[in-house]
C-alpha positions as CSV (number, residue, x, y, z in Angstrom):
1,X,4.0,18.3,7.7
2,X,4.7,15.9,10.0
3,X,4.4,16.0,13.6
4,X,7.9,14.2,14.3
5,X,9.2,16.4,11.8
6,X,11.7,19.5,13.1
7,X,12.3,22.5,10.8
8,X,15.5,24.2,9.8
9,X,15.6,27.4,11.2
10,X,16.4,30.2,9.1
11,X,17.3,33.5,10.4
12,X,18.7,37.2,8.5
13,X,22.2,35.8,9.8
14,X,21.1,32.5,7.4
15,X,20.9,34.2,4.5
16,X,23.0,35.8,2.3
17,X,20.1,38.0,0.7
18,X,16.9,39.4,1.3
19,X,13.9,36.7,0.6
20,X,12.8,36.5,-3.0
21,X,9.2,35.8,-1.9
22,X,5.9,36.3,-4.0
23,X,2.7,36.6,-2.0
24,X,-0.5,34.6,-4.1
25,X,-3.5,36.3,-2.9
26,X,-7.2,35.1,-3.0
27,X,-7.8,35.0,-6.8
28,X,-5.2,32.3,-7.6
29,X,-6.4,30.1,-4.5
30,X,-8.5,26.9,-5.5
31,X,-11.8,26.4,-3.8
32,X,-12.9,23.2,-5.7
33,X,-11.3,20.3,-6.0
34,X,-12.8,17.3,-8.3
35,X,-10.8,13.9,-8.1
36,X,-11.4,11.3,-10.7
37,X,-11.1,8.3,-9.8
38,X,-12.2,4.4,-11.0
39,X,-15.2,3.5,-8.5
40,X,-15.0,0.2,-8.0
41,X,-18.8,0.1,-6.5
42,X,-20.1,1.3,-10.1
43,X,-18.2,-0.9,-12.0
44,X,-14.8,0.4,-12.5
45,X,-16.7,3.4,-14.1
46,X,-15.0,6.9,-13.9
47,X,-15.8,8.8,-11.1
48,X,-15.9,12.3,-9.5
49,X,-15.5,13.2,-5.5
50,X,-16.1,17.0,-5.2
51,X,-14.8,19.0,-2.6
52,X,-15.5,22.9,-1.9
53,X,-15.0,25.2,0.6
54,X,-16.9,28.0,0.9
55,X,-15.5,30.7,2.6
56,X,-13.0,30.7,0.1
57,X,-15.7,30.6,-2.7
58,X,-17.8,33.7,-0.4
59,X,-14.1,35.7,-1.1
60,X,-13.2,34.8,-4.7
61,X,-17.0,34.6,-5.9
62,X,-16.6,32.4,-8.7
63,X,-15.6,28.7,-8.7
64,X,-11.6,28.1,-8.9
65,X,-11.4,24.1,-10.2
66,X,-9.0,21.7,-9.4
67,X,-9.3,18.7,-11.3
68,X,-7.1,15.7,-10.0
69,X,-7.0,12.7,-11.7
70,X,-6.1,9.2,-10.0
71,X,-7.1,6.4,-11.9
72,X,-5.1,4.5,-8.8
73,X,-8.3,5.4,-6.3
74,X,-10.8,2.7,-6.6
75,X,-12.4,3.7,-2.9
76,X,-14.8,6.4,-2.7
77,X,-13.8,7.4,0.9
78,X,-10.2,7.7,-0.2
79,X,-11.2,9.8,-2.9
80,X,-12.8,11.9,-0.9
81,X,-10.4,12.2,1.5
82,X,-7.3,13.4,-1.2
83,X,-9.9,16.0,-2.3
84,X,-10.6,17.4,1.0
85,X,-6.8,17.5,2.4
86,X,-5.4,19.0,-1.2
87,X,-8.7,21.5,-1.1
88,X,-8.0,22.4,2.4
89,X,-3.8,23.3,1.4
90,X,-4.9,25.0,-1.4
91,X,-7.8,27.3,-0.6
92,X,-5.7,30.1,1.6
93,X,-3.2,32.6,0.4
94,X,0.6,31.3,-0.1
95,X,4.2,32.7,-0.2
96,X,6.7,31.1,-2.7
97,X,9.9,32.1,-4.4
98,X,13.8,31.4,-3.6
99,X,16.0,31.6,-0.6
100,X,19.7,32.4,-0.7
101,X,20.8,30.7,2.4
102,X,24.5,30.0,3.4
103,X,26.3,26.5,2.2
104,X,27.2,25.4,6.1
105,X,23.0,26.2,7.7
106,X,21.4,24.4,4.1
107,X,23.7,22.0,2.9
108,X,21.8,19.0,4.3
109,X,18.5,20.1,2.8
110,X,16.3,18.4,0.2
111,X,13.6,18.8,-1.5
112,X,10.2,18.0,0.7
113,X,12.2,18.9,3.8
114,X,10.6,22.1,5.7
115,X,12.7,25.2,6.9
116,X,11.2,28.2,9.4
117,X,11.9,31.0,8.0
118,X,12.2,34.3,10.7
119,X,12.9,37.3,8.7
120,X,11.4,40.7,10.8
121,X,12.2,43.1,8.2
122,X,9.9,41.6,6.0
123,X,7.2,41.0,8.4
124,X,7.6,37.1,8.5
125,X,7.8,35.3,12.0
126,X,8.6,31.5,12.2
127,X,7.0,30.9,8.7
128,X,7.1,27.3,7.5
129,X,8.3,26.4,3.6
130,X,8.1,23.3,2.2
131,X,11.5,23.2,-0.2
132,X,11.0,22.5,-3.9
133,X,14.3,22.5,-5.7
134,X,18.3,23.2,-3.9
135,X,20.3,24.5,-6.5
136,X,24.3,24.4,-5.7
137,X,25.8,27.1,-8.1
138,X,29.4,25.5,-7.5
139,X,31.9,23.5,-5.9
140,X,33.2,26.0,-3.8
141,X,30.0,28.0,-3.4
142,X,29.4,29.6,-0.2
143,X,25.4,29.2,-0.8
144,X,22.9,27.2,-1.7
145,X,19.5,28.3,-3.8
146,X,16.4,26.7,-2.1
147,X,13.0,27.2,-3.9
148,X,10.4,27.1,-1.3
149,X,6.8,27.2,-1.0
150,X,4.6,27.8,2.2
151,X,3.9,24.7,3.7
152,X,-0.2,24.3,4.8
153,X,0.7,20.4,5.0
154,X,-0.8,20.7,8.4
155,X,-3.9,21.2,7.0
156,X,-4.3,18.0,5.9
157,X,-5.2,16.2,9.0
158,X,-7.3,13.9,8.0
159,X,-10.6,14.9,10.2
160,X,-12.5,12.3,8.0
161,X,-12.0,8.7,8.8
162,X,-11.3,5.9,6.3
163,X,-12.4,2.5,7.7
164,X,-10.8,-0.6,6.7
165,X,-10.5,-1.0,3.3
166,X,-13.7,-4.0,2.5
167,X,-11.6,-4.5,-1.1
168,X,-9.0,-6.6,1.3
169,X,-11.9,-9.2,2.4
170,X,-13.0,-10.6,-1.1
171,X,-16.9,-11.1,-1.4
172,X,-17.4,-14.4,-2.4
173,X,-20.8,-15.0,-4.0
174,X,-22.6,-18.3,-4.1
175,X,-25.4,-18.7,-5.8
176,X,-28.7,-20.0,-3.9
177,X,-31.9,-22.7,-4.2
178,X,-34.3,-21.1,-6.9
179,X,-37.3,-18.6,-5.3
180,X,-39.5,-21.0,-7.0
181,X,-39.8,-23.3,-10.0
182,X,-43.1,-23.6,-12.2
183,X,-43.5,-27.1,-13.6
184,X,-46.6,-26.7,-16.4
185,X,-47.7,-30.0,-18.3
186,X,-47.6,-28.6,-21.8
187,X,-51.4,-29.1,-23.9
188,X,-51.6,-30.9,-27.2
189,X,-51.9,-27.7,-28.9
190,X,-48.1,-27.1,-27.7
191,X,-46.5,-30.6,-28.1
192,X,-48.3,-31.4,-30.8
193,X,-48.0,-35.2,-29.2
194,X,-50.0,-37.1,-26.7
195,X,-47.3,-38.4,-24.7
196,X,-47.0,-35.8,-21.1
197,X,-44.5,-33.1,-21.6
198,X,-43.6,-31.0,-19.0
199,X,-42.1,-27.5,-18.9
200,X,-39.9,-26.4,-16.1
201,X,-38.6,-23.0,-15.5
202,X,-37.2,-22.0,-12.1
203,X,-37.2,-18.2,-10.7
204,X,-33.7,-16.7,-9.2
205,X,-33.4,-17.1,-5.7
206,X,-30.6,-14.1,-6.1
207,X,-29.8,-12.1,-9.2
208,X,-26.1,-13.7,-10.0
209,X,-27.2,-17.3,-11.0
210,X,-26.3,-18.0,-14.6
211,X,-27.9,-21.9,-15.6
212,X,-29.7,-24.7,-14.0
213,X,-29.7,-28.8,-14.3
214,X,-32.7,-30.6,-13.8
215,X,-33.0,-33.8,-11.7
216,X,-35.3,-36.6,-11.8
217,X,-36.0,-38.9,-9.1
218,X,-35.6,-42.1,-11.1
219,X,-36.4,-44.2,-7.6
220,X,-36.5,-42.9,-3.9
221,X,-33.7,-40.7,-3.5
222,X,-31.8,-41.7,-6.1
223,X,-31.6,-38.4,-9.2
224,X,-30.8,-38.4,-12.8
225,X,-30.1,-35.5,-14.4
226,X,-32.1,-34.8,-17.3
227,X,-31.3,-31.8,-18.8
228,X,-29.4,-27.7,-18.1
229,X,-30.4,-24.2,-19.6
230,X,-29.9,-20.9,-18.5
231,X,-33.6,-19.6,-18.8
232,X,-35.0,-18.3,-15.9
233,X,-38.5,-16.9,-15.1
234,X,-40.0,-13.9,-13.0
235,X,-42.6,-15.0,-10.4
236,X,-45.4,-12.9,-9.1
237,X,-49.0,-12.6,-7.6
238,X,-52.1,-10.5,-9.3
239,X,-52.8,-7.2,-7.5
240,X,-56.5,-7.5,-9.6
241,X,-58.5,-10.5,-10.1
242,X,-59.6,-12.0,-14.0
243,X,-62.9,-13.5,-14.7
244,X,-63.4,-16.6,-17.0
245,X,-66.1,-14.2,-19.1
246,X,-63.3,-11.3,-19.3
247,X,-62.4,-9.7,-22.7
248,X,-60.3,-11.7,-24.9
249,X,-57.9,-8.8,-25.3
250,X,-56.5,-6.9,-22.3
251,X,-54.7,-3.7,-23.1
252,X,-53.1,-3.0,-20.1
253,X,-55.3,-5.3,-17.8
254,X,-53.1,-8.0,-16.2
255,X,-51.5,-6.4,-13.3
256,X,-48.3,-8.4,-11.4
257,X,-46.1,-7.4,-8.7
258,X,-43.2,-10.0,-8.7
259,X,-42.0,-11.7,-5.8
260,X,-38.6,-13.3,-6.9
261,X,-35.1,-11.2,-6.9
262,X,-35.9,-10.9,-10.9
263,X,-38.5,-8.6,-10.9
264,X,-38.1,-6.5,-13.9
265,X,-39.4,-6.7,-17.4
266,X,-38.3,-5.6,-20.9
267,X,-40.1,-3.4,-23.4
268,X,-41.7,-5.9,-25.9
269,X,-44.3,-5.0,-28.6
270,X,-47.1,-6.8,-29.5
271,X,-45.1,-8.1,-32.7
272,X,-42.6,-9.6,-30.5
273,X,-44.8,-10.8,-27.8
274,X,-47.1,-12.1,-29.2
275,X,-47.1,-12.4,-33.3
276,X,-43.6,-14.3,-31.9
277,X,-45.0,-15.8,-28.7
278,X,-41.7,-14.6,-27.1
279,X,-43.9,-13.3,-23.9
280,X,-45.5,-15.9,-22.7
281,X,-47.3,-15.7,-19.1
282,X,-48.7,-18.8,-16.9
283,X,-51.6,-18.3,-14.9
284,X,-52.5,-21.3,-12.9
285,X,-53.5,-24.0,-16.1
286,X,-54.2,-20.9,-18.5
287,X,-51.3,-19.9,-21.3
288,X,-51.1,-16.2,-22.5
289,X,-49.7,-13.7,-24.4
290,X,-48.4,-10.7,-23.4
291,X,-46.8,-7.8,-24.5
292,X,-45.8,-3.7,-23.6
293,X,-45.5,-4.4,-19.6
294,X,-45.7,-0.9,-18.1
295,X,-44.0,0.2,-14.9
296,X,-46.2,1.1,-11.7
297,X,-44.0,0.9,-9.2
298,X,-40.5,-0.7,-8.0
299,X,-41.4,-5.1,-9.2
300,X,-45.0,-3.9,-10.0
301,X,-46.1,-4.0,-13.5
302,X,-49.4,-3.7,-15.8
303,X,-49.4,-6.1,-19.1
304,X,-51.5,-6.3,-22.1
305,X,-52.6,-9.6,-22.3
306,X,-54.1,-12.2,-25.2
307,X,-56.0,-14.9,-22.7
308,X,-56.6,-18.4,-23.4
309,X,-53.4,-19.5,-26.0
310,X,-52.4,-23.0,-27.1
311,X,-55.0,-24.5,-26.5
312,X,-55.9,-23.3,-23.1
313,X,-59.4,-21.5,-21.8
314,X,-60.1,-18.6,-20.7
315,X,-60.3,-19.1,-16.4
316,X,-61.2,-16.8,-13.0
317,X,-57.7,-16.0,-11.3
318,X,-58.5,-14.2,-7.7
319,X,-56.5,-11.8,-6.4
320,X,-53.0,-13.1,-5.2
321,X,-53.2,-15.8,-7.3
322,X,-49.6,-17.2,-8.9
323,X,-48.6,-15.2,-11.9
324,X,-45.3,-16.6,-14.4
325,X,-43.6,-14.1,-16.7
326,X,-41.1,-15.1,-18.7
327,X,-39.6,-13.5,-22.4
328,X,-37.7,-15.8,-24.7
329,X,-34.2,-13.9,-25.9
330,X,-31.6,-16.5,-27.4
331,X,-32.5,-19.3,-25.2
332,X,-35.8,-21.3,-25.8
333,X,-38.2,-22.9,-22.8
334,X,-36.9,-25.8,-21.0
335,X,-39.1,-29.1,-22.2
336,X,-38.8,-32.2,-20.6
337,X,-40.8,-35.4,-21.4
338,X,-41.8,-37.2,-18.4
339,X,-41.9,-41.3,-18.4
340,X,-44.7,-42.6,-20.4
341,X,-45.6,-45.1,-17.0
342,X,-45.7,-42.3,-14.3
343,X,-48.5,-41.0,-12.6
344,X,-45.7,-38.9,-10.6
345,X,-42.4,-37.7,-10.7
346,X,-40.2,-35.8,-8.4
347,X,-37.9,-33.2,-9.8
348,X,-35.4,-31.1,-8.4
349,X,-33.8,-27.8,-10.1
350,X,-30.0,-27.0,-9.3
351,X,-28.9,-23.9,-9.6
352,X,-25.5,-22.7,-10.7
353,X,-23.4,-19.4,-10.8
354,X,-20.2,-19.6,-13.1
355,X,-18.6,-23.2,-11.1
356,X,-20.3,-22.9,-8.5
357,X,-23.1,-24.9,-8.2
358,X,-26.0,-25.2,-5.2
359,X,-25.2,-28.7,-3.1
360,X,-28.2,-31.0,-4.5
361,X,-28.7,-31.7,-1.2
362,X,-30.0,-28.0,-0.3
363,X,-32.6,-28.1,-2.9
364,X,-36.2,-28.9,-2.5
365,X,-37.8,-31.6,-4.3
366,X,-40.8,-30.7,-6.1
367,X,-43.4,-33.5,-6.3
368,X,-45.6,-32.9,-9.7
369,X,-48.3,-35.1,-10.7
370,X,-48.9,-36.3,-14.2
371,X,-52.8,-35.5,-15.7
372,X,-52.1,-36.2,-19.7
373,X,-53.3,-33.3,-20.1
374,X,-52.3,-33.8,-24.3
375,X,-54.5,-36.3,-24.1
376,X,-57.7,-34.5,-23.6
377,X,-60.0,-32.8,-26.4
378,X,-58.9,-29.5,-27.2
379,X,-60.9,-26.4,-25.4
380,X,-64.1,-25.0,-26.8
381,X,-63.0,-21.4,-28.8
382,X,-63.8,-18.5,-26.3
């Protein structure tokens, strides 16, 4: 009930009969109260807000469940705030039942208005209904039928503050420059040419980015692009050293903790991984193959490895030293021939979420030098 609101008083001289009133006692009172709602933090997933009050449960001894739903609540807060004010009208004792009260006191009610009812025979002093239903039984009728209920609106002061709905300022998300980009000249083994062929694949800078166009500095200053895809890589850093002499096969014995915003890996059998070559890892100018990456901890993973692939050898990696993970779904590596006259080139990757699109300004240029690498003898076995 309202604070600006003022009652109808109704007194034995109001009514025409004694008060049909039914008292609920503490077995029919609710002392849990479950809204459903659609959170809009979890996806527009269903919901639950729970509240319960205790004292109530301490009387009854078993749970007595309200569910609500409201598929219009998208705000936690809100949620819980409906639960706690319907909880708190619910979970005490109530009168209800009818009211004969004469035509000239209750004409003017209707339903949702509030009357204060004083009846001492019956033990009631200045007891506030909320009115249901006003039933007229005729024209000429000297009385009017209210159904009433107690009214506990007053317990629904809301003693839990709401801030400002966030949903009213729209979060605008923009994607950002890449964490960091690998460029790897590919070896003959890969390209199966002589002519320098360079691999490019950029790690998130946040999780939302969806593709990427590469740039070339075709003179100073002046970019080409040169190619898009949507593949992007997880960087990291080895928490263990290799050795050069290590095992050809590593069950379990590459171990990474990545540093870019991607920094989780999918379950991948050896089959997949590496009988597909769709887990491929880059350690410094070695190629692997990797498969069934193991959680440690939150970014920190241990892989079993096959060292020294396409054409690559086996080499010492310290501790700390730059680890690339990437697994090939739909989308295949990004492969990009350089000019067959440059010692050099300068590249740039742009990132790009939906239409937007990082200013090509913002972005780093990443100087890469050239060393024909397909042009050398392929490695001794190891």
């Amino acid at each position: 009930m309202r604070d600006n609101v003022t009652p109808v008083a109704l007194n034995p001289g109001s009514l025409l009969e004694l008060p049909d009133l039914t008292a609920h006692g503490w077995t029919e009172v609710v002392n849990e109260v479950v809204v459903r709602f659609k959170n809009r933090d979890r996806n527009w997933q269903t919901d639950a807000m729970t509240w319960r009050n205790p004292a109530a449960f301490n009387v009854t001894g078993r749970p007595l469940t309200q569910a609500i739903e409201c598929d219009w609540i998208t705000d936690p807060a809100v949620a819980w705030k409906v639960a706690m004010a319907y909880g708190k009208s619910h979970s005490l004792p109530w009168l209800e039942g009818q009211l004969r009260a004469r035509r000239s006191v209750a004409a003017g009610l209707r339903p949702g208005d509030v009357v204060a009812l004083t009846y001492p025979m019956a033990g009631i002093e200045d007891v506030r209904f909320r009115v249901l239903g006003v039933e007229v039984p005729g024209p000429e009728a000297p009385d009017v039928l209210l159904t009433v209920r107690e009214d506990s609106a007053h317990l629904m002061v809301n003693d839990y503050p709401v801030p400002a709905d966030s949903a009213l300022q729209p979060i605008i998300y923009t994607p950002l420059p890449s964490h960091d980009v690998l460029v790897f000249e590919l070896p003959l083994a890969w390209t199966g040419k002589t002519a320098a062929r360079l691999l490019v694949l950029p790690a998130r800078g946040e999780t939302l980015s969806s593709a990427w166009t590469l740039w070339w500095e075709r003179s100073t200053n002046s970019f080409s692009a040169v190619g898009e895809s949507g593949l992007f890589g997880r960087r990291g850093e080895l928490k263990a050293g290799l050795s050069s002499t290590g095992l050809f096969y590593l069950e379990g014995g590459l171990d990474v903790t990545f540093t870019s915003p991607d920094d989780d890996l999918e379950d991948m059998p050896f089959e997949e991984g590496v009988s597909a070559r769709r887990f491929l890892i880059f350690l410094g100018d070695e190629i692997l193959l990797g498969w069934s990456p193991a959680l440690v901890s939150a970014g920190r993973y241990t892989l079993s490895v096959v060292r020294g692939q396409f054409g690559t050898v086996r080499r010492t990696h310290a501790l700390g030293a730059e680890c690339w993970c990437v697994q090939l779904g739909d989308q295949p590596l990004f492969e990009w021939d350089a000019p067959k006259w440059a010692l050099a080139v300068g590249l740039k990757v742009q990132p790009r979420m939906l239409h937007l699109e990082v200013s090509l300004a913002d972005v780093a240029k990443i100087p890469h030098p050239i060393l024909l690498r397909a042009l050398r003898p392929s490695a001794l076995p190891t």
